[in-house]
N, C-alpha and C positions, 0 to 999 in steps of 0.2 A: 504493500500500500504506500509505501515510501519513495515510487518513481513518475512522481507529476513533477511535469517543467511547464516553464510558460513557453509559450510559441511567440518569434520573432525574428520573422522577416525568411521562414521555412524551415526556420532551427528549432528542437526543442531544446530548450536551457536550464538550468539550474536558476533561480530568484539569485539576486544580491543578496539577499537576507528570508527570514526562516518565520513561519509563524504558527500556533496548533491551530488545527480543527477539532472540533469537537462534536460528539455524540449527544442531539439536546436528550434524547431517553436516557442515557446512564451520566452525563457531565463527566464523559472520560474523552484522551483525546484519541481522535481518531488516526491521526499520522501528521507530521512534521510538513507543512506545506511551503513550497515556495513564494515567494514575497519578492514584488518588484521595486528597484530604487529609481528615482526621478531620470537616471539616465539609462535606464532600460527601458520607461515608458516613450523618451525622446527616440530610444532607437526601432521601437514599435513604430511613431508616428511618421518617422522617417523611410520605415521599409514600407509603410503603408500607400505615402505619396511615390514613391518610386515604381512600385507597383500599377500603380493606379492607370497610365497612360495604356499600357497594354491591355491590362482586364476591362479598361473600357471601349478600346476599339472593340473584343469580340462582338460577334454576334447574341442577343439575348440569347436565341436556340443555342448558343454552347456553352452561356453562362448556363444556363436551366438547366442541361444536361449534368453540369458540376453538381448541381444543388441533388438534385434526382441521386447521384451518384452518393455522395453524404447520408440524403435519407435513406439509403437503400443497406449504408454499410450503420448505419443507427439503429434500424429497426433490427438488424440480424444480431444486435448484442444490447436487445432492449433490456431482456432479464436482468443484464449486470447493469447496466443504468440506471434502475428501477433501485435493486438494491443498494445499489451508493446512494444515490439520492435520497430514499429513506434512512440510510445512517447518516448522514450531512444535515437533512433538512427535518425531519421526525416524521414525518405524516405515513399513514398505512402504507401498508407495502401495495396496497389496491390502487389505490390515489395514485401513488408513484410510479406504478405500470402505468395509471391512463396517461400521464403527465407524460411519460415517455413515448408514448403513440401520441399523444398531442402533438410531443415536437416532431416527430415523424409527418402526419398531417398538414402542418405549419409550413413543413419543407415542400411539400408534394402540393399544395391548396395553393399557398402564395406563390411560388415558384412557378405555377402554370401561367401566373396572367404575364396579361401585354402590354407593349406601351407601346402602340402605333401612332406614326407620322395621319395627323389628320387632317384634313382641308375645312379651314371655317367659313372658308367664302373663297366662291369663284363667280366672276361674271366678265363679260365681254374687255373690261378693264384693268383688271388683276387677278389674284390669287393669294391669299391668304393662308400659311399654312403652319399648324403646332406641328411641334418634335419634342420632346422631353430627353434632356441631357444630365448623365449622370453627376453629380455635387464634388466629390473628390473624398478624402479622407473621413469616414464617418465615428465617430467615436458611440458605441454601445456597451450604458451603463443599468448593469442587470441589479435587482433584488434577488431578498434571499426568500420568497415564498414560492413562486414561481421559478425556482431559477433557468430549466432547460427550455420551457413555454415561454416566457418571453424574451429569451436570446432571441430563438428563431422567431418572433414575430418583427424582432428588429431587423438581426440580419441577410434575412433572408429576400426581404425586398430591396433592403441597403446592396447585398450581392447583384441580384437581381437586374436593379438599375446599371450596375457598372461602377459602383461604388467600390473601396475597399475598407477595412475592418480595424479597427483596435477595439476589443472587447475587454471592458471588466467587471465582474464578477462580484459580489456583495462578498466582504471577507469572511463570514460566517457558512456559507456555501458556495465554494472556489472548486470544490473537489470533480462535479459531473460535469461542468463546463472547462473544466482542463483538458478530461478527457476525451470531451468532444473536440476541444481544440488538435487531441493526434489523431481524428476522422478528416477533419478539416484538411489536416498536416497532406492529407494523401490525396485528397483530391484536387486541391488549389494550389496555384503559382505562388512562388514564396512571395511573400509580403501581401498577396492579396484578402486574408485574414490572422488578425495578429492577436494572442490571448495575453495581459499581463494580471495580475492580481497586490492586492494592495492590503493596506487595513484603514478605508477610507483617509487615506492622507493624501491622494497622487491625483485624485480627481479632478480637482482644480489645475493643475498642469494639461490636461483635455480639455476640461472647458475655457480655458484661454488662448489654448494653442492655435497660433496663425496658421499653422497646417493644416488643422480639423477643420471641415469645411460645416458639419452638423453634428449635434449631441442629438442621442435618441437616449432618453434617462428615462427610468419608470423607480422611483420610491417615493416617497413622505415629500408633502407640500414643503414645507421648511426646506429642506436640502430643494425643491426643485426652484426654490424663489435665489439661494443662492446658486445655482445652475445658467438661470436666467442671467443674473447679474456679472455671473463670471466672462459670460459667451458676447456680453454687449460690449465688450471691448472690441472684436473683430465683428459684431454684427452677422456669426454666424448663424446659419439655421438654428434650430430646435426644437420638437417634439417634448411633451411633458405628460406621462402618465401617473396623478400623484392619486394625494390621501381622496377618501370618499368617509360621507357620514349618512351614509345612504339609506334611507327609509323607505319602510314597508307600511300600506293602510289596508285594514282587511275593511270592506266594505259590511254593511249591518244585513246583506243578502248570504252571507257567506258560510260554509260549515267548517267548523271549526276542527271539525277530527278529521275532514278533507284537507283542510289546509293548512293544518298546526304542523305535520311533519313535513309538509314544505318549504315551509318559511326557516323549520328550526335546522334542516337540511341547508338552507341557503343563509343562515347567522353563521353556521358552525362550522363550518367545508371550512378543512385545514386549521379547523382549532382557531375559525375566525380570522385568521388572516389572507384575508383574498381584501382587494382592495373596492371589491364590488360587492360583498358582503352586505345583509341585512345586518344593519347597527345601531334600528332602532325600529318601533315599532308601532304604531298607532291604532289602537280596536276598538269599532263602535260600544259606545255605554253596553247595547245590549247583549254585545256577546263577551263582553270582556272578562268575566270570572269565566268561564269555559275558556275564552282559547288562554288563560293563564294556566289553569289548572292542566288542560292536553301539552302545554312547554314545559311545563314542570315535569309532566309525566314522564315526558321523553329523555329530559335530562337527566333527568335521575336515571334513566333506563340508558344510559348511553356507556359506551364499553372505552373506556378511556387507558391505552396504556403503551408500552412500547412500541412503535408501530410493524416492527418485526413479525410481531407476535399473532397467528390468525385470529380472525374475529374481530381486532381491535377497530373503534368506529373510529375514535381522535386520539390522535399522538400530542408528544406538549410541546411547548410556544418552541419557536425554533432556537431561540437565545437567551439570554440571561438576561440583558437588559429589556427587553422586550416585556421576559413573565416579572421580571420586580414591576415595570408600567401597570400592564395588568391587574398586578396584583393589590399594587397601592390604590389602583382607581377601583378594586373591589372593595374594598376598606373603607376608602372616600364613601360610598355608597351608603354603606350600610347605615349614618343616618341620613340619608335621603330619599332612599327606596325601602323596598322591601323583597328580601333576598325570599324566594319561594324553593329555590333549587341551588344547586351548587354552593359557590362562595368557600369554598374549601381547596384546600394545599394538600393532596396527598402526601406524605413523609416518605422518605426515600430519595435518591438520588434521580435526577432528572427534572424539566421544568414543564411539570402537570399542573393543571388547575382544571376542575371539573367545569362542564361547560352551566352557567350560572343564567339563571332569568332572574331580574327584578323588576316588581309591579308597585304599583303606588307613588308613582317617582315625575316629580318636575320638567319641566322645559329646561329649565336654567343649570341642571346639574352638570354635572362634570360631564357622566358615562354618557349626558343626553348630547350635551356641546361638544364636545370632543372626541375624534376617532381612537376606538377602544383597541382594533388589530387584535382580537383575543376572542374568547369563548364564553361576550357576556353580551344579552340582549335585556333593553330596558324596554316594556311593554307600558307605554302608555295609553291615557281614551280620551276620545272624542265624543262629541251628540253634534254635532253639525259637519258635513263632508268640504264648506267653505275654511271651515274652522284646522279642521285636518291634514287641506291643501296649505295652506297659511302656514301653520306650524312647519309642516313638510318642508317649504320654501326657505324657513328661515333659517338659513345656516351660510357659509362664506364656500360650502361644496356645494358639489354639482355633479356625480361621479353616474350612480345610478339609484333606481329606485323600482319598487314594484309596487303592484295592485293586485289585491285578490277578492273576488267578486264569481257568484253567480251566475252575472250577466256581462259573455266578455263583451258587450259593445259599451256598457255603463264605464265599466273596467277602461275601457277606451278612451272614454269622455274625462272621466279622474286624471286618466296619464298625463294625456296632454296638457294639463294645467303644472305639469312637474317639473321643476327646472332643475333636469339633469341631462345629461349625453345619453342616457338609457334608462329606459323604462318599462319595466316589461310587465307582462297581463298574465297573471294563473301560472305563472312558473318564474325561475332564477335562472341566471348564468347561461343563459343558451345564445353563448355568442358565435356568430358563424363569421369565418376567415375571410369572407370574401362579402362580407357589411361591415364598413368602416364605425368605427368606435372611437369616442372622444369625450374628456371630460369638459364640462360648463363653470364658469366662475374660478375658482381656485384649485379646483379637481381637475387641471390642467390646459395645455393650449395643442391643440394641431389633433390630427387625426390619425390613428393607428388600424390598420387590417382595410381590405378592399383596395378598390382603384386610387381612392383618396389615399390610403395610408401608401402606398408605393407613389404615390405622386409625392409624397413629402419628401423623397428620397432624391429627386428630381429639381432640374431648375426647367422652368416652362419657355421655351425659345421658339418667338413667335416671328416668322419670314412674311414679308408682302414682296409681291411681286409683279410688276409692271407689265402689261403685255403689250 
C-alpha cells in the first residue's frame, strides 16, 4: 500500500514530502502518502502547458477514444477501487462500488458528447459561424466525499475539450485518485494529465497561477469565495461547486410512510455529506408528529458501522474535523430542538455518530442556518405553503431542494417558487450526466455536466464572414 506517486509530466514520482492517510472507521493510518512541494506543483503546471499544444490539435474522436480507453481499464479493476475508496473515505463498501461505476459512466456519458463548429446565420451577405476552442491548463480541485465522481465530472470534459490537467485531491482522500492517476499514466501523452497532492497548503499556487487558464473547485462556500478571489488576479475562468442548505417540504397531500424513507435516504447518503443532501426539512402542521415519528423510526433502525462490514447502511464522517463540526453543532442543539433519535457518539475508535432527527427547533438555529455535512436533519412545520416557500428561500444557498406531494403537478407549482439550481419532485439525487447542474446565490457560479458544463471548458470563438 506504500507505492503511490504523484504523476508529473508522464512520471510517476515520489512527493517532496510525506503525509498519513487515515482509516475514518478505525482512526488508524492507512499508508505513508506522498505530498507535493510548491515546486513540484510548478512543474505539474509547467508539463501541463507544454503538453497542451498537441493534445489540442487532436481530433475530439481520438481524444474520446483516450477517455473510453481509461474507462474501460477502471471498470476492469473497479473491485479494488471500491475497496480503497471505502478504506480512505468510510462509506459502505455498496456506495463505493456504485461510486466507482459512477466514475466509469462519467467517462463513457460525458466523453461521448460534441462540440460542433455551428453556423448562427447565413444569408446572401455573410456567415456567421461558433467553434469552441479548448482554455489551456485547467486546474481540478476534488473533495473528499465524492472523490472519484467528481474528478471525472471535471476532467473528463476539461480532456474532452482539448484541455490539459493538474489534478488535486482533498488530503484526506488522495489515495483512489492516485491510483487512477497510473490509469491515466497509460493512456495519455505525458503532461496531458498531471496528479499532485497536498494538505491544503499549495492550492493557492493554482488558483493564481498565470499558467492555469480555469479552476474547476467543488468544496465549502468559504474556501470557494477565496478561490474566486485568488483567480481575479489573472481573471481566469472558474467553475464553483460549493456548500448547499438544501431543503425538503413534504406537502399536507403526502404519506408519510411513502415518503419518510425517502427523504431520510436523501438527508443520510454518505452519512450526510453529499453537498445536495436534505438538510432541512419542512412538514405541514398536519402530518408533522407522523412523519417525525417514521424519521425516528428509521434512524434508530439504521445499521451504522465500518463500512467494510456487510449490511452496514452508514459509515462515519470521513475526518476528524468534520465529526468534532458535527458533533458540536449536535450539542449546540440540544437546547434548541428536540433530539427524537440519534444525538449519540458510539465509543470506540473511529468517527460515528448515529444518524440524528431533531423536531421542535427554530429558523434561527445553528443546525437550521448552517450547512450541517453530517447525519443530522432538523424537521421543522409549517400551516401555510407561502409560509414554507419563504422560509425555504431564506438562506444565502441555492444548491438544491425537493418537494414531496401526492400531486406531482402541485409538486411542480411549489418547485418552481425555489430558488435553487435543483429541484426535484417525489424523489432525491437523480442527477443525469448529460443535464447541466448548477448552484444559485452562494451555492456557487457556472455550470457543471451536459453541453453547458463542457462549454465551461471552452472559450466561445465566434467568425463573421463577408461574402
Amino acid at each position: 500500500m506504500n507505492d503511490y506517486r504523484l504523476l508529473i509530466n508522464g512520471q510517476l514520482t515520489p512527493g517532496a514530502l510525506n503525509m498519513d492517510v487515515l482509516n475514518p472507521a478505525t482512526g488508524e493510518i492507512i499508508t505513508r502518502c506522498p505530498r507535493a512541494d510548491a515546486a513540484q506543483v510548478e512543474a505539474a503546471v509547467q508539463a501541463a502547458k507544454a503538453a497542451f499544444p498537441a493534445w489540442s490539435k487532436l481530433t475530439i474522436e481520438a481524444r474520446r477514444a483516450r477517455l473510453f480507453a481509461i474507462a474501460a481499464s477502471l471498470e476492469a479493476r473497479l473491485e479494488e477501487f471500491a475497496r480503497l475508496l471505502t478504506t480512505e473515505q468510510g462509506k459502505p463498501l455498496a456506495d463505493a462500488t456504485g461510486e466507482i461505476g459512477g466514475a466509469v459512466a462519467m467517462l463513457r456519458i460525458l466523453g461521448s458528447m460534441e462540440l460542433p463548429t455551428k453556423i448562427l446565420k447565413e444569408d446572401e451577405r455573410e456567415k456567421i459561424v461558433e467553434h469552441r476552442t479548448p482554455l489551456g491548463v485547467v486546474a481540478a480541485i476534488t473533495p473528499w466525499n465524492y472523490p472519484m465522481t467528481i474528478l471525472m465530472v471535471k476532467i473528463t470534459p476539461a480532456l474532452l475539450a482539448g484541455n490539459t490537467v493538474v489534478a488535486k485531491p482533498a488530503p484526506t482522500t488522495p489515495l483512489s485518485s492516485l491510483r487512477f492517476a497510473e490509469i491515466c499514466n497509460e493512456h495519455l501523452p505525458a503532461g496531458v494529465f498531471n496528479m499532485i497532492t497536498d494538505l491544503n497548503d499549495l492550492g493557492g499556487l493554482l488558483t493564481k497561477h498565470p499558467d492555469v487558464a480555469k479552476i474547476s473547485f467543488t468544496g465549502s462556500t468559504a474556501t470557494g469565495k477565496k478561490v474566486m478571489e485568488s483567480a481575479s488576479g489573472t481573471l481566469k475562468r472558474v467553475t464553483l461547486e460549493l456548500g448547499g442548505n438544501d431543503v425538503g417540504i413534504v406537502l399536507d397531500d403526502a404519506d408519510p410512510k411513502v415518503v419518510a424513507p425517502k427523504i431520510f435516504a436523501g438527508a443520510m447518503i454518505n452519512a450526510g455529506q453529499v453537498c445536495l443532501a436534505i438538510k432541512r426539512l419542512y412538514v405541514h402542521d398536519s402530518l408533522y408528529e407522523e412523519m417525525c415519528t417514521e424519521l425516528a423510526t428509521l434512524a434508530d433502525a439504521a445499521i451504522v458501522e465500518d463500512g467494510m462490514k456487510q449490511g452496514v447502511q452508514m459509515g462515519p464522517l470521513q475526518n476528524r474535523a468534520q465529526y468534532e463540526k458535527v458533533k458540536a453543532l449536535i450539542e449546540d442543539t440540544r437546547s434548541e430542538g428536540t433530539i427524537i433519535a440519534g444525538g449519540v457518539f458510539p465509543e470506540g475508535p473511529g468517527y460515528f455518530i448515529r444518524p440524528t432527527i431533531v423536531r421542535d427547533i427554530g429558523d434561527n438555529a445553528r443546525l437550521v442556518r448552517e450547512e450541517q455535512f453530517g447525519p443530522v436533519l432538523p424537521v421543522l412545520r409549517y400551516s401555510s405553503i407561502d409560509d414554507a416557500i419563504a422560509r425555504a428561500n431564506d438562506t444565502t444557498y441555492g444548491l438544491g431542494g425537493t418537494v414531496w406531494t401526492a400531486n406531482p403537478e402541485r409538486g411542480l407549482e411549489v418547485a418552481m417558487k425555489i430558488d435553487s439550481g435543483i429541484v426535484w419532485v417525489n424523489q432525491h439525487l437523480n442527477v443525469h450526466p448529460d443535464v447541466p447542474a448548477g448552484g444559485a446565490k452562494q451555492s456557487g457560479m457556472g455550470s457543471e455536466l451536459g453541453l453547458e458544463g463542457l462549454a465551461e471548458f471552452t472559450q466561445n470563438h465566434i467568425v463573421y464572414v463577408a461574402k
